[in-house]
C-alpha positions in Angstrom: -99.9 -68.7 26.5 -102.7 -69.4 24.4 -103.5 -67.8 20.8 -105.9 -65.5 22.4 -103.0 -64.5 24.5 -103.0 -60.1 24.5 -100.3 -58.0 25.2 -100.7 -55.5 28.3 -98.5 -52.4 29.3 -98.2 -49.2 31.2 -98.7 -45.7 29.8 -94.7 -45.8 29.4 -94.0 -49.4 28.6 -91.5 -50.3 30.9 -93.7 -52.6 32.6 -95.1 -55.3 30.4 -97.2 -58.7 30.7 -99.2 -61.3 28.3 -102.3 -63.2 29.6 -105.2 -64.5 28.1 -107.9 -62.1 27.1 -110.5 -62.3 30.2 -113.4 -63.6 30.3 -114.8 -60.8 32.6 -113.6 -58.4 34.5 -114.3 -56.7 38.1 -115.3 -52.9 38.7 -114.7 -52.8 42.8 -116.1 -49.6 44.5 -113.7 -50.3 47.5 -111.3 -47.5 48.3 -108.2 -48.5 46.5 -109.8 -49.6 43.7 -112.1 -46.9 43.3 -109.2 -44.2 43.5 -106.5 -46.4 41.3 -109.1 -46.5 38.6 -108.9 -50.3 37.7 -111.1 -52.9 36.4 -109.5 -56.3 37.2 -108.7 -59.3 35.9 -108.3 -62.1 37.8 -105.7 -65.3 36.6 -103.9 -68.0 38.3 -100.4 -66.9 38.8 -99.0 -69.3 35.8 -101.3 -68.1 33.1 -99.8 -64.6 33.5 -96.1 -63.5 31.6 -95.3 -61.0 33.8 -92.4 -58.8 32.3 -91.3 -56.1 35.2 -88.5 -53.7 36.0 -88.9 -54.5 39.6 -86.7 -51.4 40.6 -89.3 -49.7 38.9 -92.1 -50.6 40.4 -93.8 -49.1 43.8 -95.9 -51.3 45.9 -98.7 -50.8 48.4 -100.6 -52.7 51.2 -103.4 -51.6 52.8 -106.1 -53.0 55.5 -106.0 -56.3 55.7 -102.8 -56.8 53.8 -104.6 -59.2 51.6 -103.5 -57.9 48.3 -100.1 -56.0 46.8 -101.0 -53.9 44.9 -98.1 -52.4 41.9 -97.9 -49.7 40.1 -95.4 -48.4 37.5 -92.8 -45.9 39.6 -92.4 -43.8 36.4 -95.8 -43.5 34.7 -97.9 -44.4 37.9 -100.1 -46.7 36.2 -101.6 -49.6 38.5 -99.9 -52.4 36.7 -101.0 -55.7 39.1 -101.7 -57.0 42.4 -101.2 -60.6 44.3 -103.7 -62.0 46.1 -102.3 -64.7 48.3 -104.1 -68.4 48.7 -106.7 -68.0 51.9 -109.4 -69.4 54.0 -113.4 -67.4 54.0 -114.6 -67.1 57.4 -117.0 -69.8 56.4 -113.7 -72.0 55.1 -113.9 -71.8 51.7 -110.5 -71.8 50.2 -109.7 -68.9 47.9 -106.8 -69.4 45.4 -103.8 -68.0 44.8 -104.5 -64.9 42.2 -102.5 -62.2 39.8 -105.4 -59.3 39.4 -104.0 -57.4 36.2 -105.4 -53.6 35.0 -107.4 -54.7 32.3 -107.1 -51.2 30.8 -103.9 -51.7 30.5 -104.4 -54.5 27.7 -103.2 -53.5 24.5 -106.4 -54.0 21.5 -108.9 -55.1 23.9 -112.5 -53.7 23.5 -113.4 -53.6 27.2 -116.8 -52.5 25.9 -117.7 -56.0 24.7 -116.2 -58.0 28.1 -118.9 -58.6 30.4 -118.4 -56.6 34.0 -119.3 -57.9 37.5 -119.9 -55.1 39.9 -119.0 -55.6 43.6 -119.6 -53.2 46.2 -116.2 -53.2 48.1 -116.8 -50.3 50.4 -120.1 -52.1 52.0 -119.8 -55.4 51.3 -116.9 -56.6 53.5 
């Protein structure tokens, strides 16, 4: 991790992880994130520390099955999700990604991170 490394965890701190402070995050109008209340970060899986009670943790997939999306089985915070590596339709390859709750970082003034805006519900 790097010295701008922050410390993130759920409303009851049993699930925990450390990642870089982003440099942006996403505010998705799809359905789950809309109603999970998120703004995402995005990271390749080995810049994230992820520290998890995995008996404690729920998980849901939905649609497409692209993403698994966590959340904390005691607190119900949305902790995470894992996107899988994949192809566009126009065969550009997508990486590998962690997506972590960026409201769950701990001294983080979201205010002053710049937000990109996607419209999930009409755009795919």
């Amino acid at each position: 991790m790097t010295a701008r490394a922050l410390q993130g965890r759920c409303h009851c701190g049993v699930q925990r992880f450390v990642a870089p402070a982003p440099e942006s995050v996403t505010d998705c109008t799809c359905t789950t994130c809309t109603k999970r209340g998120t703004l995402a970060a995005y990271y390749a899986p080995g810049a994230v520390e992820l520290t998890l009670t995995l008996d404690g943790l729920t998980a849901y997939e939905w649609g497409d099955r692209m993403m698994t999306f966590f959340h904390c089985a005691t607190c119900g915070c949305a902790v995470y999700a894992e996107a899988p590596a994949w192809t566009t339709d126009e065969g550009e390859a997508r990486p590998a990604r962690v997506v972590l709750n960026a409201r769950l970082f701990e001294g983080l003034d979201l205010g002053a991170v710049p937000v990109r805006h996607v419209d999930g519900r009409n755009d795919w």
